[in-house]
N, C-alpha and C positions, 0 to 999 in steps of 0.2 A: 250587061248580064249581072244579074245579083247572086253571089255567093252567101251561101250560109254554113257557116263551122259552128261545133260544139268539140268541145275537149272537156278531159276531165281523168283529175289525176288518183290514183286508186291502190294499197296495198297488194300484192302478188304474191308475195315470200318471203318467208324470213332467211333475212339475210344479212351480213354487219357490214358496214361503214360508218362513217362518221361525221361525215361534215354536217354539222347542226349549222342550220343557217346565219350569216350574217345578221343581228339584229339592231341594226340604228334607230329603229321606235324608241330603243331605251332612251335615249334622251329625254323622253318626259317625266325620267325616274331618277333622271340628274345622272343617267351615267355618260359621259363624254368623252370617255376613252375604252376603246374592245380589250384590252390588255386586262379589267379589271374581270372580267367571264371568261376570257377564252386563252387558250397555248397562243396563239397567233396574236403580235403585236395590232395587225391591223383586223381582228376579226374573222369569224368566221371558222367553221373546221372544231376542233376537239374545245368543249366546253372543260372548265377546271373548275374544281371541288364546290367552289364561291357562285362559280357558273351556274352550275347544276342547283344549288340554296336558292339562286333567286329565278329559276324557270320553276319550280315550284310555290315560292314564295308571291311571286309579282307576276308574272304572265298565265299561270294555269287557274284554270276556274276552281277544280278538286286537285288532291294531294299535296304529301308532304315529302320532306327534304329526304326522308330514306328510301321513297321512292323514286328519288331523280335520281339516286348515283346509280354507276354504272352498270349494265345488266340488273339493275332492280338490287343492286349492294352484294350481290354473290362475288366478285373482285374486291370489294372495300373491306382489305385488311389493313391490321395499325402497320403492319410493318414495310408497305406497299404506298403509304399517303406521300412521304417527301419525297419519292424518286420516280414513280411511275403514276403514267394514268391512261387509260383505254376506252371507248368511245365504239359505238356501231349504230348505224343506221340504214332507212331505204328507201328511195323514191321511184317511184315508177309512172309514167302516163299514156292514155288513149286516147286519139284523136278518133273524130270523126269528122271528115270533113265532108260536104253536100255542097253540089249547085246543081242544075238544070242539065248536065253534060253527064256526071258520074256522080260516083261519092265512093270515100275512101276511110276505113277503119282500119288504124296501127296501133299496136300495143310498141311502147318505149318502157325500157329501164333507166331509168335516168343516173341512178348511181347506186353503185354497191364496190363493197369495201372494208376495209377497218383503219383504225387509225391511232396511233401510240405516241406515248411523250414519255424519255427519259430525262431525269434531272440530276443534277451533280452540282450540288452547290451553285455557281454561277451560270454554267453550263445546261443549256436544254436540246434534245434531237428531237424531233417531231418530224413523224412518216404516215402519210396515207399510203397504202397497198390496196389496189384493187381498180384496172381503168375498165369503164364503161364501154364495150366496144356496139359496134353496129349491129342489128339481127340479136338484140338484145342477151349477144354472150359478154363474159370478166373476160378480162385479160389479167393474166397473174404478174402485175408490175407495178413499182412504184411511182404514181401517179403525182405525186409533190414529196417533196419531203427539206427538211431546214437544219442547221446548225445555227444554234443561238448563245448568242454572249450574254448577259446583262451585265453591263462594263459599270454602269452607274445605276443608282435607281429609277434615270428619267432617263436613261440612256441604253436602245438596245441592239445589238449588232447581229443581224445573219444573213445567211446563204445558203443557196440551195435552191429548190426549185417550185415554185409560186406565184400566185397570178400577182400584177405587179399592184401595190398601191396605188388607185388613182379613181377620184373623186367619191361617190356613197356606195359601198359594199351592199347594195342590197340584195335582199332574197331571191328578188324577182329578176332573174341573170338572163331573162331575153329582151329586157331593153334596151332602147338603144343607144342609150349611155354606157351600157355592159356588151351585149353582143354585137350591137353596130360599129362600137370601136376595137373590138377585140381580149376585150378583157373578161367575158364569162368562164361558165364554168369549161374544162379542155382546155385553157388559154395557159396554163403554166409555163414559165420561163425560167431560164436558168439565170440566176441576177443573186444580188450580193445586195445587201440593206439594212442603214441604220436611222432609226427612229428615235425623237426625242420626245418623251410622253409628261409635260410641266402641267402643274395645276392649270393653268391659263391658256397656253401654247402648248403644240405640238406639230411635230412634223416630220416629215421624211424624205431623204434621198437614196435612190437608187439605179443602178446601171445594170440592164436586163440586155439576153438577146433568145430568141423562140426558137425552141426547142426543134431541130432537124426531122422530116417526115417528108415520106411519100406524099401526105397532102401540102407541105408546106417544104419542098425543095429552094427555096429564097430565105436568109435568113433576117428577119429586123434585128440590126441593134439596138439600143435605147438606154437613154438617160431620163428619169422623171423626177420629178418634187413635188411637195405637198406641203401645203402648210395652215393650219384651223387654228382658230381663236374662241374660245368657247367664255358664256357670262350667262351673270345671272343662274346661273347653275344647269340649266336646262336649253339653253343655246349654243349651236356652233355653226360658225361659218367659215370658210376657206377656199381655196384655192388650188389648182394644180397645171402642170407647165410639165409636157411631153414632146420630149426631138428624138426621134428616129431617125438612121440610115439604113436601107436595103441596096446595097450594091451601089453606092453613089446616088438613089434617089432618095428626096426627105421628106418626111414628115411630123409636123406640130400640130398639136392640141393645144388647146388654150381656156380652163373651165374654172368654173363656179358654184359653188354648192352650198345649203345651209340645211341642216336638221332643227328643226325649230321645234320644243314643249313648251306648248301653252299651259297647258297645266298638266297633269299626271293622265288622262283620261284624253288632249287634246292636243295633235301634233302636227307636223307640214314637214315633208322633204322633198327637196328639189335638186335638181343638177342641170348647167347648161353648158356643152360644153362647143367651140368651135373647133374646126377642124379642116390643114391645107394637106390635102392626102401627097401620095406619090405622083401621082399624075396631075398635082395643081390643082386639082381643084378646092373648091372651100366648102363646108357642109356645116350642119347645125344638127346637134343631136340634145335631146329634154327629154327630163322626166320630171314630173313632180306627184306626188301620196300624202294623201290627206287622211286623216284617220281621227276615229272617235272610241274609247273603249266604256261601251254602255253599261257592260259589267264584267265582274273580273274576268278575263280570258276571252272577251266576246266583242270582235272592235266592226265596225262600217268604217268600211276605206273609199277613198275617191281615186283612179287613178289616170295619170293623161303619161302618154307618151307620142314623140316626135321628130322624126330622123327624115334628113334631107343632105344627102350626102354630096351633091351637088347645087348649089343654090341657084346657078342658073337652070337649070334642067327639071322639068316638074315628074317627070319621070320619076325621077329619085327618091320623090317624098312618100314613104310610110307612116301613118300615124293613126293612133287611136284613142279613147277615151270612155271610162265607162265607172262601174261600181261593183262594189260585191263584198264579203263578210270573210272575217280571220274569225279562226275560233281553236284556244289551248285549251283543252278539256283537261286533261291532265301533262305529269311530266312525261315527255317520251312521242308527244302528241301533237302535230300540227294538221290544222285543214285552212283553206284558201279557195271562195271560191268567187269568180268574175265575171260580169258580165259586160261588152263592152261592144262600139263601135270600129269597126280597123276599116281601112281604107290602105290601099297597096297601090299608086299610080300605076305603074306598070302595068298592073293584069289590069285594074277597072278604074273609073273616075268614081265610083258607088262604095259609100258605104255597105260593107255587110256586118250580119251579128256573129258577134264570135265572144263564145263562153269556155272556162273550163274549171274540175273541181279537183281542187291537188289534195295528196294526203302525204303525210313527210312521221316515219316514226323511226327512232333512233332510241339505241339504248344507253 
């Protein structure tokens, strides 16, 4: 039986949150560490002043740097720049799914929220407020939030509660490098983490355990590390090594990753990572995104993904592979949209098509 999906992701309301996507593309603009854009050592979440300069600057086809601060510069006072900053944005998406049997249309909110950063000389708090629930209502709760040291200038220490560092931060949080192993977007842990961020090196250790719920009555602990080596100014590659305990059962990851700029306009990311779950088994989860930016804000992307959570069992394998077009029109402005091949063992041995067109804007 041949299935056919169409998705496609679409603004609903204005509403604020924050988390501006992970962006690891920048490597092909020489930047090799998220600490120099973003509050979060490892990426992702509340863009900072510098942040905000270059999504106008480098990524957007039109506008300028007073239009990327926050709410369009109605918060950017002088007396406001060293200790605070505030951030909102909003995703939403609709599926439609088709086969021969039924077909099914849902509207998703995917995040809404707000998100702040206080500063105090060495000291920084960073909180997102606002959790995505199901039936596309908020929940009025602190969804992450950190205490941070900068203890040195290449050295940074916190805690609190955040998805765990481990392998490319990307956008695209349903692959299965991100959602297969547990680390998308809902995956917040309560973990403690200090990062070393050197011209050449960097890296991080940290000890997490997943947040108590009704859907998640078992807790993992976990220890992880990371560690990238970056050259040539627009390369990096690394490494990461994860041991979990759940009640006396373990589990290790064992993976590989490189962000590779060809040149400012032409890039490659990859992840591979293995994995002996709880129950023994061993799986293989990839992703890799190839990308070209034909002009400013306007890239063709290639993208493959690959999860086989079980190597002996063909059941297990999900994978796909297809194409489709990024485009930053201006600050405040993302679109995304894919076309691709997914195959799902379990329901069918048959590829089907499956597309979708996101929109992501943030203030």
């Amino acid at each position: 039986m041949k299935n056919w999906f169409l998705s496609f992701l679409f603004l609903a309301s204005s509403v604020f949150s924050s988390k501006a996507f992970a962006y690891p593309e920048m490597i092909r603009q020489h930047y090799v560490n998220c600490l120099a854009c973003h509050e979060s050592p490892t990426g992702g979440g509340l863009l900072n002043a510098y942040g905000r300069g270059i999504s106008a600057e480098l990524l957007s086809t039109w506008g300028g740097a007073k239009e990327a601060r926050p709410f369009y510069g109605a918060v950017d006072q002088p007396f406001l720049k060293n200790w605070f900053n505030i951030g909102g944005d909003l995703r939403a998406v609709q599926f439609h799914n088709k086969n021969s049997q039924s077909t099914e249309d849902k509207f998703i909110r995917m995040q809404t929220g707000i998100e702040t950063s206080l500063k105090y000389q060495k000291v920084k708090f960073v909180s997102f407020f606002g959790k995505q629930e199901a039936g596309n209502t908020v929940k009025g709760e602190f969804l992450r939030f950190f205490l941070q040291y900068q203890a040195m200038e290449e050295l940074t220490i916190r805690a609190g509660r955040f998805i765990p560092n481990f392998g490319v931060n990307i956008a695209e949080h349903i692959l299965a490098t991100r959602r297969g192993l547990g680390f998308d977007e809902g995956s917040e842990r309560d973990q403690v983490e200090a990062m070393w961020s050197g011209e050449k090196w960097n890296s991080s250790i940290s000890y997490s355990k997943q947040v108590k719920s009704d859907e998640i009555p078992q807790i993992e602990k976990a220890a992880n590390a990371q560690i990238n080596y970056s050259f040539f100014d627009s390369y990096k590659v690394g490494g990461d090594l994860w041991i979990g305990d759940l009640e006396g059962q373990s589990r290790q990851i064992i993976g590989a990753h490189a962000l590779l700029g060809f040149t400012k306009k032409f890039y490659y990311l990859t992840e591979f990572d293995l994995q002996k779950g709880f129950d023994k088994k061993s799986g293989l989860f990839h992703f890799s995104k190839l990308g070209y930016e034909f002009i400013k804000g306007v890239h063709a992307v290639i993208l493959e993904d690959y999860q086989k959570s079980d190597l002996n069992d063909g059941l297990t394998l999900a994978n796909s592979y297809g194409a489709g077009m990024e485009w930053y029109p201006r600050p405040h402005f993302e679109f995304e949209g894919i076309w691709s091949k997914k195959r799902v063992a379990i329901q069918s041995s048959e590829y089907a098509d499956y597309a979708y067109l996101m929109m992501h804007y943030y203030f």
